[in-house]
C-alpha positions as CSV (number, residue, x, y, z in Angstrom):
1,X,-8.9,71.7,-34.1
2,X,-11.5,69.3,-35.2
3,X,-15.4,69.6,-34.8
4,X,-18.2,67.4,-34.6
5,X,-17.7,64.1,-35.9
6,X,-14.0,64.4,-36.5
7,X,-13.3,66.1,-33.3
8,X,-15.3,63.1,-31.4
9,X,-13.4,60.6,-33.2
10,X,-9.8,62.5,-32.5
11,X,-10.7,62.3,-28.6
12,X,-11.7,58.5,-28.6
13,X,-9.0,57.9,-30.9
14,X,-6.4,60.1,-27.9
15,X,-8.2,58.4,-25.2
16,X,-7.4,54.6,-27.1
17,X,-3.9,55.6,-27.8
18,X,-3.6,56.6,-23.9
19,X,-4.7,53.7,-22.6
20,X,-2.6,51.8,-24.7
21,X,1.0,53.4,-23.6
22,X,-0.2,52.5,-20.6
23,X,-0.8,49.1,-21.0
24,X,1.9,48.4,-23.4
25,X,4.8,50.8,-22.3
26,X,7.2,49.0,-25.0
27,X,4.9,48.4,-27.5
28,X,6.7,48.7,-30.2
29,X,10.1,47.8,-28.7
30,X,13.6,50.0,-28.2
31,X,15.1,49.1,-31.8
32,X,14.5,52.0,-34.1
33,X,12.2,51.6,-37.4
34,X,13.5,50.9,-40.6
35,X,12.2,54.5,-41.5
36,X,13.9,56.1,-39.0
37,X,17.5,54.3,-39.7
38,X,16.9,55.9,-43.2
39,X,15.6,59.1,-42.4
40,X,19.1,59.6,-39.8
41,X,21.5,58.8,-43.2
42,X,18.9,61.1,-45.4
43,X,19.2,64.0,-42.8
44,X,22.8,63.9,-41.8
45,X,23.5,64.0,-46.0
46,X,21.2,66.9,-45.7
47,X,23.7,68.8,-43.0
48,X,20.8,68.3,-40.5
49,X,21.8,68.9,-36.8
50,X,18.0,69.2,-35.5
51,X,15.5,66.9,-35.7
52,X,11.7,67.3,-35.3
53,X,9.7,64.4,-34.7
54,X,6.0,64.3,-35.0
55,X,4.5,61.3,-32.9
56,X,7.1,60.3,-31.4
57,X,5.3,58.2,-28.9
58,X,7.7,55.9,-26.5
59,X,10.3,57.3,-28.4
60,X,12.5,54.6,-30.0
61,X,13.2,56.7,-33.2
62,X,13.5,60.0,-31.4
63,X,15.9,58.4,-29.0
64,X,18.1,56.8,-31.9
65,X,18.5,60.1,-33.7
66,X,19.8,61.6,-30.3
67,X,22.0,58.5,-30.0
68,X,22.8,59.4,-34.1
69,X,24.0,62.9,-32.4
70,X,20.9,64.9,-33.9
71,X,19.4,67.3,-31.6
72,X,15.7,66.2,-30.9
73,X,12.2,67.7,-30.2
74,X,10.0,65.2,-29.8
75,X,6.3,66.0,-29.8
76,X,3.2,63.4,-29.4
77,X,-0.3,64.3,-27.8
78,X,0.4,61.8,-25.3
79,X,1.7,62.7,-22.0
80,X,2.3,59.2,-20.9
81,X,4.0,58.0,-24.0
82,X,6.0,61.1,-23.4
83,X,7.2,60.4,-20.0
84,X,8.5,57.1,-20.8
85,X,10.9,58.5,-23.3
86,X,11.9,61.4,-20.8
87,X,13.0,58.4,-18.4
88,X,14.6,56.5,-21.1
89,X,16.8,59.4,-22.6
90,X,17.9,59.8,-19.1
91,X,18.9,55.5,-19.1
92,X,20.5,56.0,-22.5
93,X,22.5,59.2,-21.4
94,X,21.0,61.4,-24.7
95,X,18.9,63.9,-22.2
96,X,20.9,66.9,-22.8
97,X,20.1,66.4,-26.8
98,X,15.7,65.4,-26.2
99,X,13.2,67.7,-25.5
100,X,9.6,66.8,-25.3
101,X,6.3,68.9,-25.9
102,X,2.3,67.4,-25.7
103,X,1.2,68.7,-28.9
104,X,-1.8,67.9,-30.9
105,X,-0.8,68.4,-34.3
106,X,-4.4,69.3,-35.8
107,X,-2.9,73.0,-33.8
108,X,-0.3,75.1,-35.2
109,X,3.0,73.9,-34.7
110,X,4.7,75.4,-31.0
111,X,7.7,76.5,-33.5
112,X,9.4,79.6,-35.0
113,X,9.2,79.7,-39.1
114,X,12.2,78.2,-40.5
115,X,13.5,77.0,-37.2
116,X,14.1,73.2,-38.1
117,X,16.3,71.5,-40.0
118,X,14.4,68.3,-40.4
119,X,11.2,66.5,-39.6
120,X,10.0,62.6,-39.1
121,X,6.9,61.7,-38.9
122,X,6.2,57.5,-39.0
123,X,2.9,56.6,-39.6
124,X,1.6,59.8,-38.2
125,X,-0.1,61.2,-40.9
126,X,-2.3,58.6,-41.7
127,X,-3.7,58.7,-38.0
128,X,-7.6,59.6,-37.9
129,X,-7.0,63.2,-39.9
130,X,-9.2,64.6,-42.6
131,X,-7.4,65.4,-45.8
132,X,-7.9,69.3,-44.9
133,X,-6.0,68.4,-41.7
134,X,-3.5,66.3,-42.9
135,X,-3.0,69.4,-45.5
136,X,-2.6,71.7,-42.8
137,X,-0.2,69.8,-40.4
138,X,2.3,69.4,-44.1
139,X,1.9,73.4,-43.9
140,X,3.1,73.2,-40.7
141,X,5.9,71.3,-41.4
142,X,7.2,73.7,-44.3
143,X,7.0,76.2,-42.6
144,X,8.9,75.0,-39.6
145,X,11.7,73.9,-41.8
146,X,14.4,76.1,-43.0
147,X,15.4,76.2,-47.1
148,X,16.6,73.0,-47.7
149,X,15.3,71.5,-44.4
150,X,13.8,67.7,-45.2
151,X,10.6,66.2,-44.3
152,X,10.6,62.3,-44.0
153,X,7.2,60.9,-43.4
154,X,5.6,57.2,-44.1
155,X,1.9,56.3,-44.2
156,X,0.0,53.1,-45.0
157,X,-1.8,53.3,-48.3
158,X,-5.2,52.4,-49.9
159,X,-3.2,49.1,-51.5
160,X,-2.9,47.6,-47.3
161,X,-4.8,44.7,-46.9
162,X,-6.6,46.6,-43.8
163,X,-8.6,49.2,-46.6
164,X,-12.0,49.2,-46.7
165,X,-12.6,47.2,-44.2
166,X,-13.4,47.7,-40.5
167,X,-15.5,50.2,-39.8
168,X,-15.7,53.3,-42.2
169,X,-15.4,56.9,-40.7
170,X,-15.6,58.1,-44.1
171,X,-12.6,60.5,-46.1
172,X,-10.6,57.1,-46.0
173,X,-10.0,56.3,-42.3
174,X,-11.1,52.5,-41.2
175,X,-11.0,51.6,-38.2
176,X,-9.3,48.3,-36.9
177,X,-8.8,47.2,-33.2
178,X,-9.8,50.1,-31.9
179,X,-7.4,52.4,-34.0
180,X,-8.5,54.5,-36.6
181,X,-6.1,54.8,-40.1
182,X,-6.5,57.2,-43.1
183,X,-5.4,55.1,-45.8
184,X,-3.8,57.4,-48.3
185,X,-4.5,57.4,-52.0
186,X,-1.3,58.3,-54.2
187,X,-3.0,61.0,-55.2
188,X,-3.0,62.4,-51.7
189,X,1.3,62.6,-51.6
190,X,1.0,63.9,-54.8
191,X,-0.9,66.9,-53.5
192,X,1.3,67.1,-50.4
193,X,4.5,67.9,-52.4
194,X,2.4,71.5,-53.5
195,X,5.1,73.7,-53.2
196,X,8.0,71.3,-52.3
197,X,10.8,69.4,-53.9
198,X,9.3,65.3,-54.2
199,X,13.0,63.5,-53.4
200,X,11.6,59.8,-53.3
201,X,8.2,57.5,-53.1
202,X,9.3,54.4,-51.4
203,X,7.0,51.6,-50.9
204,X,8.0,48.8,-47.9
205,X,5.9,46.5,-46.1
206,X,6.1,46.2,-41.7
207,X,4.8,44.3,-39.1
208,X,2.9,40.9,-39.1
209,X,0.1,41.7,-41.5
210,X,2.2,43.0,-43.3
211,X,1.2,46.5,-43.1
212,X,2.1,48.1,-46.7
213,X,3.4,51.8,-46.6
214,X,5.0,54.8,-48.3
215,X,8.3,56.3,-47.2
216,X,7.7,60.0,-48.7
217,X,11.1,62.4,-48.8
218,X,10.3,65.9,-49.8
219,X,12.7,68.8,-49.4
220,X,12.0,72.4,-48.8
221,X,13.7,74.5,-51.9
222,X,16.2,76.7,-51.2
């Protein structure tokens, strides 16, 4: 875990994102993102059968790759957020495919090495982690994921109109509304591919803003 000043800011930032499920249970609606859509075509090309998602939140992605007939862990370090897509995986009929764990993921990963198939994270990365963190939740994810397991993740990136404003937490994370972002550099995916296969740097714009991101797919070799 975090100390000091980074562990402060994780438990405001948990204590915000609380708070907020609960205000706004479908906050960001039931369609599935853009990233996601791809991620399901990118993993079933793959071979993927299981699918881990990191921040899953209300669930609307981890729900559509169980509706996509992937097999689903999804983990978030909200319970409420959580309990909502428990309820609706039970509406849409995909329980038997979802399992949910609270998971913080500046901790180890709750997984068996090479036990995972394939991994989705949208915008979780570029939460309020350090760059040593962020480094050590992409170790994680290797080595969770079998040879030739796939890792689709997106951030937004220091080129977002929201960088460098707001207030500064320092190691690029602004905060905005009460959310806190790490903006990611390019240099920053660059260094996250250490020891993996770089498949694709896509850049896309979302939301009202628009938000600008990367959509990063990086394979494990075989």
């Amino acid at each position: 875990m975090a100390h000091g000043k980074d562990d402060q800011l994780a438990q405001v930032q948990r204590e915000h994102w609380q708070s907020t499920y609960r205000i706004h249970p479908e906050m960001y609606g039931g369609l599935p993102s853009a990233p996601a859509r791809h991620a399901a075509e990118a993993f079933r090309a793959a071979g993927a059968r299981d699918v881990l998602e990191l921040g899953a939140g209300h669930g609307r992605d981890a729900l559509y790759f169980a509706r996509e007939g992937f097999t689903v862990q999804a983990a978030d370090f909200s319970p409420v957020a959580l309990s909502h897509l428990q309820e609706a995986a039970q509406t849409q009929g995909v329980a038997e495919r979802v399992d949910t764990v609270v998971h913080d993921v500046r901790d180890p990963l709750p997984l068996p090495d090479a036990s995972v198939d394939a991994v989705f994270a949208h915008m979780l990365l570029c939460m309020a982690l350090s760059t040593e963190e962020i480094h050590g939740l992409v170790g994680e994810v290797r080595r969770v994921l079998r040879p030739g397991g796939i890792f689709v993740y997106t951030v937004r990136h220091t080129g977002d109109a929201h960088y460098g404003g707001g207030i500064a937490h320092g190691d690029d994370i602004y905060e905005h509304g009460g959310f806190a972002v790490h903006f990611f550099p390019r240099h920053l995916v660059d260094a996250l591919t250490e020891g993996w296969q770089l498949d694709d740097v896509h850049s896309f714009e979302e939301g009202e803003l628009p938000r600008r991101l990367w959509r990063v797919t990086q394979t494990v070799p075989r």
